[in-house]
C-alpha positions in Angstrom: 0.0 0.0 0.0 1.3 3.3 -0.4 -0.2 7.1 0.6 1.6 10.6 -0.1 3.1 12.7 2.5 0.4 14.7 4.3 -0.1 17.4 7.1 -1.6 16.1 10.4 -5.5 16.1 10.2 -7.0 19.3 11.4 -10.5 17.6 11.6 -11.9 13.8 12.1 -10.3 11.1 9.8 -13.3 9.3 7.8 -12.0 5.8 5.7 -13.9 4.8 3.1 -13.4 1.6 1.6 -13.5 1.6 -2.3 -13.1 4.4 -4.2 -15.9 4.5 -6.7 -18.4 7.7 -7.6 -20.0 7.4 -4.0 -16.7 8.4 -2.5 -16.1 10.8 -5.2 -19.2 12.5 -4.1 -18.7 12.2 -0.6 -15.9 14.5 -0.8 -18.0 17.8 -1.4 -19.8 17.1 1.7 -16.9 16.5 3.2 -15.1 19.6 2.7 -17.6 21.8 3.9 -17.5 19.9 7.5 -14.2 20.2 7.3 -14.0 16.2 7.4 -10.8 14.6 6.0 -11.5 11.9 3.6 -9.4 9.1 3.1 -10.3 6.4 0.5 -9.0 2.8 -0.2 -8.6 2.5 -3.8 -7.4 -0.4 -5.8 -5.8 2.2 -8.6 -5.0 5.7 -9.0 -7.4 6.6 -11.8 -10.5 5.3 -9.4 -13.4 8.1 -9.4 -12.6 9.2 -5.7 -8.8 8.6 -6.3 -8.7 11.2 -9.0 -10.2 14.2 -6.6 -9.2 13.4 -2.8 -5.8 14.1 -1.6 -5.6 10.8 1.2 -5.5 7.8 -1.1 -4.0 4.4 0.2 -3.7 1.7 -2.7 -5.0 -1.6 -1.5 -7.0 -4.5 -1.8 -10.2 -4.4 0.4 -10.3 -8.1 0.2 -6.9 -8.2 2.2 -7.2 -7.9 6.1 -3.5 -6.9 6.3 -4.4 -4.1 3.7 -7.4 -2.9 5.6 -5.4 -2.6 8.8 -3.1 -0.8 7.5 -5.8 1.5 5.9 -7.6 2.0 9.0 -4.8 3.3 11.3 -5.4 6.8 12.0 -8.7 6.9 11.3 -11.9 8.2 13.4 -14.9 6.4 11.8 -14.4 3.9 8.6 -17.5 3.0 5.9 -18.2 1.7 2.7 -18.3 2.6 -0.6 -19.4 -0.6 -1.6 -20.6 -3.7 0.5 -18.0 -6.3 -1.1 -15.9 -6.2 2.0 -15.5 -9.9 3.4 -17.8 -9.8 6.7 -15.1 -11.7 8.5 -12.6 -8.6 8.0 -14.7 -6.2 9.2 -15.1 -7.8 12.5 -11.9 -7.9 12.9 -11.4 -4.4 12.6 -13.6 -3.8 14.8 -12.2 -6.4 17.3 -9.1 -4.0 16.6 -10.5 -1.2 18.1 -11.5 0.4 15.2 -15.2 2.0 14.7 -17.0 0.4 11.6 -19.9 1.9 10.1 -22.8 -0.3 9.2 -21.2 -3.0 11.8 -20.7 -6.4 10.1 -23.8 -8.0 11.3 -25.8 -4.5 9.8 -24.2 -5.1 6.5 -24.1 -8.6 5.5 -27.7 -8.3 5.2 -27.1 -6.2 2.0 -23.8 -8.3 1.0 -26.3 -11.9 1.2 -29.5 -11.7 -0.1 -30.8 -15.0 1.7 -29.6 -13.9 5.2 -31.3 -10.6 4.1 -34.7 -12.6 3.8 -34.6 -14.7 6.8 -34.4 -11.7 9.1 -36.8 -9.2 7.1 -39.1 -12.3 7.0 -38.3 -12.3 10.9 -38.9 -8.8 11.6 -42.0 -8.8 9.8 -41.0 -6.8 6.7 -43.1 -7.6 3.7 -41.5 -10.0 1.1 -41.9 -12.0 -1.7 -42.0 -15.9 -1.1 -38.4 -17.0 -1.3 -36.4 -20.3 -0.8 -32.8 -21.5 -1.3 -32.4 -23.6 -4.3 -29.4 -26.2 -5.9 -31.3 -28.2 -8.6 -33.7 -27.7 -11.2 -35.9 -29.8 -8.8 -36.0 -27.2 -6.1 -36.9 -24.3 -8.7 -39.4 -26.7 -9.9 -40.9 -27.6 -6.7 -41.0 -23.7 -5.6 -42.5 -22.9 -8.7 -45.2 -25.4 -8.1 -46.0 -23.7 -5.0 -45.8 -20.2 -6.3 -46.0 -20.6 -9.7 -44.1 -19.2 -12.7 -42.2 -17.1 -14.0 -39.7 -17.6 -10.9 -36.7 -15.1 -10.4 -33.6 -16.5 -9.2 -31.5 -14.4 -8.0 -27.3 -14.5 -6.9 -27.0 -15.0 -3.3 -24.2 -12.5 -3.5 -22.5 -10.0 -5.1 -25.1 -9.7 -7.8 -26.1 -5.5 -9.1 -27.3 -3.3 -11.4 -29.4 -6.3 -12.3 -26.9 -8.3 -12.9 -27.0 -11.9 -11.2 -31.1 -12.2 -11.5 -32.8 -14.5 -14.1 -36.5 -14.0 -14.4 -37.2 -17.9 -15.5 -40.6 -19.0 -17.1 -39.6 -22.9 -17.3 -37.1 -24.9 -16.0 -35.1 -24.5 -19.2 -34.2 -21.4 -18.3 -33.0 -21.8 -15.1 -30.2 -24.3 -16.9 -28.0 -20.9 -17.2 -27.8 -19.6 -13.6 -27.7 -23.2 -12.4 -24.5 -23.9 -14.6 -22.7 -21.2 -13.6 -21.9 -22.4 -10.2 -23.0 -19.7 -7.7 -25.0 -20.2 -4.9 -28.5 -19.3 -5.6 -32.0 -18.8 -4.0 -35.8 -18.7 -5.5 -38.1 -15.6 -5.5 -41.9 -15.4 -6.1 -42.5 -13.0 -8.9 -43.7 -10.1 -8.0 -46.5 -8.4 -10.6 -45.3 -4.7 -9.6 -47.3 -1.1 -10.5 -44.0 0.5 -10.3 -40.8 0.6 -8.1 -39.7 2.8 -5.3 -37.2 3.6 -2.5 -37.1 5.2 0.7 -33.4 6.4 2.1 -33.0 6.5 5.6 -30.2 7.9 7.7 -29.8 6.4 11.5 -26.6 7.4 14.1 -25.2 4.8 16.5 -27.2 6.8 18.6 -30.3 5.5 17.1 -31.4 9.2 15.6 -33.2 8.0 12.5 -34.5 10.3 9.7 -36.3 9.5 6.1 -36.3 11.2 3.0 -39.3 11.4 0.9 -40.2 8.6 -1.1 -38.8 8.7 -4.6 -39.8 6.6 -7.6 -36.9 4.8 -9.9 -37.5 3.9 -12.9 -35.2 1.0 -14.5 -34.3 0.0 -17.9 -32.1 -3.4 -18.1 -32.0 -3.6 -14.8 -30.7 -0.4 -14.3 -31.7 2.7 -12.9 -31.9 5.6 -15.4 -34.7 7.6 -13.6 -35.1 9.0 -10.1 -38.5 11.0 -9.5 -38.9 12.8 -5.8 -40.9 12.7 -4.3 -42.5 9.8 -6.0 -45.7 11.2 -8.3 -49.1 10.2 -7.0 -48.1 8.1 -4.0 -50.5 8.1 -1.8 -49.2 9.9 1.8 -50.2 7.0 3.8 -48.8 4.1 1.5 -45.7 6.6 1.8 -45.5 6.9 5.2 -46.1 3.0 5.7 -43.0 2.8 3.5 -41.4 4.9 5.3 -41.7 3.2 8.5 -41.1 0.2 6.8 -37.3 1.6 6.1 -36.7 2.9 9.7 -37.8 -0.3 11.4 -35.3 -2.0 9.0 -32.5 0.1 9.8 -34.0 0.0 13.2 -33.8 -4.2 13.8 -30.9 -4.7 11.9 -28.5 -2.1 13.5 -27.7 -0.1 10.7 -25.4 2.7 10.9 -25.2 5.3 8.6 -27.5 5.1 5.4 -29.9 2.4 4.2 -31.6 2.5 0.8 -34.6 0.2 1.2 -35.9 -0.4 -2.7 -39.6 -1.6 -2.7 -41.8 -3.0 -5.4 -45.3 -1.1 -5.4 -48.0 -3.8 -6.4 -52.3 -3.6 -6.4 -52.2 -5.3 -3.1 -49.6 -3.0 -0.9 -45.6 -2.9 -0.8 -42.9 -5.3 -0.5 -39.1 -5.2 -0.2 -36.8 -5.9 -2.6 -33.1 -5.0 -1.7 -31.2 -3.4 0.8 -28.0 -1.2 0.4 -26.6 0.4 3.3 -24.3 3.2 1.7 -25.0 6.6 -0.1 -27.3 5.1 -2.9 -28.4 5.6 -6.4 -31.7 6.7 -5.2 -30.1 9.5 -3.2 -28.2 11.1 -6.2 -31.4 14.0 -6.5 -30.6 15.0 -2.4 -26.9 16.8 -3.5 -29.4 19.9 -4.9 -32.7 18.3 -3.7 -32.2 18.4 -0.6 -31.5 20.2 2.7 -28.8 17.9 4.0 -27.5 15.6 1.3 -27.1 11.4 1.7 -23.6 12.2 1.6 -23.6 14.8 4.3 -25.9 12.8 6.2 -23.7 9.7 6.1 -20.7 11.7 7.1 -22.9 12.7 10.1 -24.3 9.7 10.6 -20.6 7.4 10.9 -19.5 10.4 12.7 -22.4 10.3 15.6 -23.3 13.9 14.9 -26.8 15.0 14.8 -28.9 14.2 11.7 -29.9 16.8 9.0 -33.2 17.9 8.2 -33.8 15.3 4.9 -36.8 17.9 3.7 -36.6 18.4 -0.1 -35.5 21.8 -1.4 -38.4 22.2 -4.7 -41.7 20.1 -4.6 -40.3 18.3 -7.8 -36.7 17.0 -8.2 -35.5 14.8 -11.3 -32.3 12.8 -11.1 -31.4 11.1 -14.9 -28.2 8.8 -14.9 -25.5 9.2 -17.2 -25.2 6.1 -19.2 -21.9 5.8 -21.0 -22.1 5.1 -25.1 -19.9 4.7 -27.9 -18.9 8.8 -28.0 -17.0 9.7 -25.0 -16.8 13.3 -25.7 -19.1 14.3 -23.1 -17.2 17.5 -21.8 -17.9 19.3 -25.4 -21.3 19.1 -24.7 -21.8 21.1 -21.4 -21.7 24.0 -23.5 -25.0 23.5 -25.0 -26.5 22.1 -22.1 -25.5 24.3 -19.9 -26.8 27.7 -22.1 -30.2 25.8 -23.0 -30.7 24.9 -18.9 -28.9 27.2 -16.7 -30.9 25.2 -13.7 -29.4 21.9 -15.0 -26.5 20.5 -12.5 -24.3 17.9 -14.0 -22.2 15.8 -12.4 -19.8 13.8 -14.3 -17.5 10.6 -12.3 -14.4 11.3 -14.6 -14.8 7.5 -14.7 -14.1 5.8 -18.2 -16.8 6.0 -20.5 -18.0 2.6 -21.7 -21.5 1.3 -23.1 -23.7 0.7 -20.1 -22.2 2.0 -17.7 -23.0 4.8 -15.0 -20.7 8.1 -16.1 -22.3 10.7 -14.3 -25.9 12.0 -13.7 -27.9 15.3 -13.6 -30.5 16.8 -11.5 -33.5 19.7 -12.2 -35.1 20.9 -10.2 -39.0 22.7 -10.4 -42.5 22.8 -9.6 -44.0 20.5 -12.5 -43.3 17.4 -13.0 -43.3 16.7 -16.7 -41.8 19.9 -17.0 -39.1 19.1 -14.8 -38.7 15.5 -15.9 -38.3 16.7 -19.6 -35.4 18.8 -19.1 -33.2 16.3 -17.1 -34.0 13.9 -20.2 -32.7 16.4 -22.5 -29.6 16.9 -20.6 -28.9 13.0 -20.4 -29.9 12.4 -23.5 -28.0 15.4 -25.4 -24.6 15.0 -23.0 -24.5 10.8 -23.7 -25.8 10.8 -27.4 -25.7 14.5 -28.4 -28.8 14.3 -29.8 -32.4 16.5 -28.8 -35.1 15.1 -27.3 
């Protein structure tokens, strides 16, 4: 591992592990608490490696790495949740103060243990069971019927690692390729949603207002808040929902809570305890941001006010194409929407994958939702809407 030569801290030391666009964007809160950030990358040309000044090079998957990563510092958390669980109690066994706690976050990191304890607690969820064969998928499907989604017990995103599987033939690819696996009930969803929720080791807990996402392949290219039409006491049921998670689990720090929205009420879907896709709209959306709030949150400060700052906020994802000259384009966006906020990852720009984002702000929805589609769509493709 290896760090340059810096000044003694004047504020707390916060260590995040991984050093992807959530870090990246943790800085800006960051510096105005005059919080110093220091991030575990596993290169130099990482998002967060490229802007913050305290970078250690190191593998989170190595304890010895993470040890020496951790020295020094006041409060360490997550940009992602790939950390092994077993190396995160031992950091804390070290001494060290760990924010979600390792029995918190491997409820994000294994989707089965996540189910047996929501199940537990109450929390509504689809039916779900383990499965090995093509006999157990055919057995649960017989119970629950078809199509049945199998999903990767771990490490699957961004809709990667689920199979929606209307026969038994087509659960013969995610049974051949050898990772664990477990059986859901489909679930016949209106539309989805998410409720992010901030709670201290304390136990302060505050949510923000319930946003809608709206996904295409699985991913995320849409973020309305609040969400449009919901009604205020299915949103405060949801919102309860997300605090009694974060609540029974332990969590500390954020928890993104994503929900499928169905005819007959709500039910959960997936956790994430870090700053979240959902939360992107809160940097200008909101009085305290998720990334402020996490700082506070790991930090065992008070908890900001998550009230929104307009009654409409947009968030549309960057998706990377084939043209990576996105810079050249702020020009025009920028003159035709002086309102738009971009935020770009300086990450590589391949097909697929999440580059940046913008946010607009307003009082209409459609109105609103229109220009942060012409930003995305102009800065990725350069084309008009």
């Amino acid at each position: 591992m290896s760090s340059p030569s810096l000044a003694s801290p004047i504020g707390p030391v916060v260590g995040v592990i991984g050093a992807g666009q959530l870090a990246r964007m943790t800085q800006q809160a960051a510096i105005a608490l005059g919080v110093e950030l220091r991030v575990l990358a596993n290169s130099s040309d990482e998002s967060a490696a490229r802007v913050i000044a305290d970078v250690r090079l190191g593998d989170y998957r190595s304890l010895a790495d993470l040890r020496d990563f951790v020295k020094g510092c006041d409060a360490v958390t997550f940009d992602h949740e790939h950390v092994p669980t077993e190396h995160i109690r031992a950091l804390v066994e070290d001494g060290f103060v760990v924010h979600p706690g390792a029995d918190a976050l491997v409820h994000a990191q294994d989707k089965a243990v996540m189910r047996e304890r929501l199940t537990g607690i109450g929390a509504p969820c689809p039916p779900w069971r383990r499965v090995e064969t093509a006999a157990d998928i055919e057995e649960f499907a017989a119970e629950n019927g078809w199509p049945v989604v199998l999903k990767a017990i771990r490490g699957g995103y961004d809709g990667r690692g689920v199979w929606i599987c209307r026969s038994a033939d087509d659960a013969a690819e995610p049974l051949a390729s050898g990772v664990p696996l477990m059986a859901e009930g489909f679930v016949p969803f209106e539309r989805e949603l998410a409720v992010l929720v901030a709670r201290s080791p304390h136990g302060q807990g505050v949510s923000y207002p319930v946003v809608e996402t709206v996904q295409r392949d699985g991913i995320c290219v849409e973020v309305l808040a609040p969400a449009p039409g919901l009604d205020p006491e299915q949103a405060a049921v949801a919102q309860r929902i997300a605090l009694n998670i974060a609540k029974e689990l332990g969590v500390t720090g954020l928890l993104a809570v994503e929900m499928f929205a169905t005819s007959s009420g709500l039910v959960v879907n997936e956790l994430a305890m870090r700053p979240h896709n959902s939360g992107h709209w809160t940097i200008e959306g909101a009085r305290t941001s998720q990334y402020e709030q996490h700082l506070r949150a790991v930090l065992d400060l008070p908890l900001g006010s998550p009230a929104p700052a307009a009654p409409v906020v947009v968030m549309a994802n960057l998706l990377g194409g084939d043209d990576s000259d996105i810079f050249s384009r702020y020009e025009h966006v920028m003159a035709h929407d002086p309102g738009i906020k971009i935020h770009f990852y300086g990450k590589e720009v391949r097909p697929g994958r999440k580059i940046g984002h913008v946010t607009a702000l307003g009082t209409d929805l459609e109105e609103v939702r229109a220009r942060a589609r012409h930003a995305a769509v102009y800065l990725t493709e350069g084309r008009y809407t």
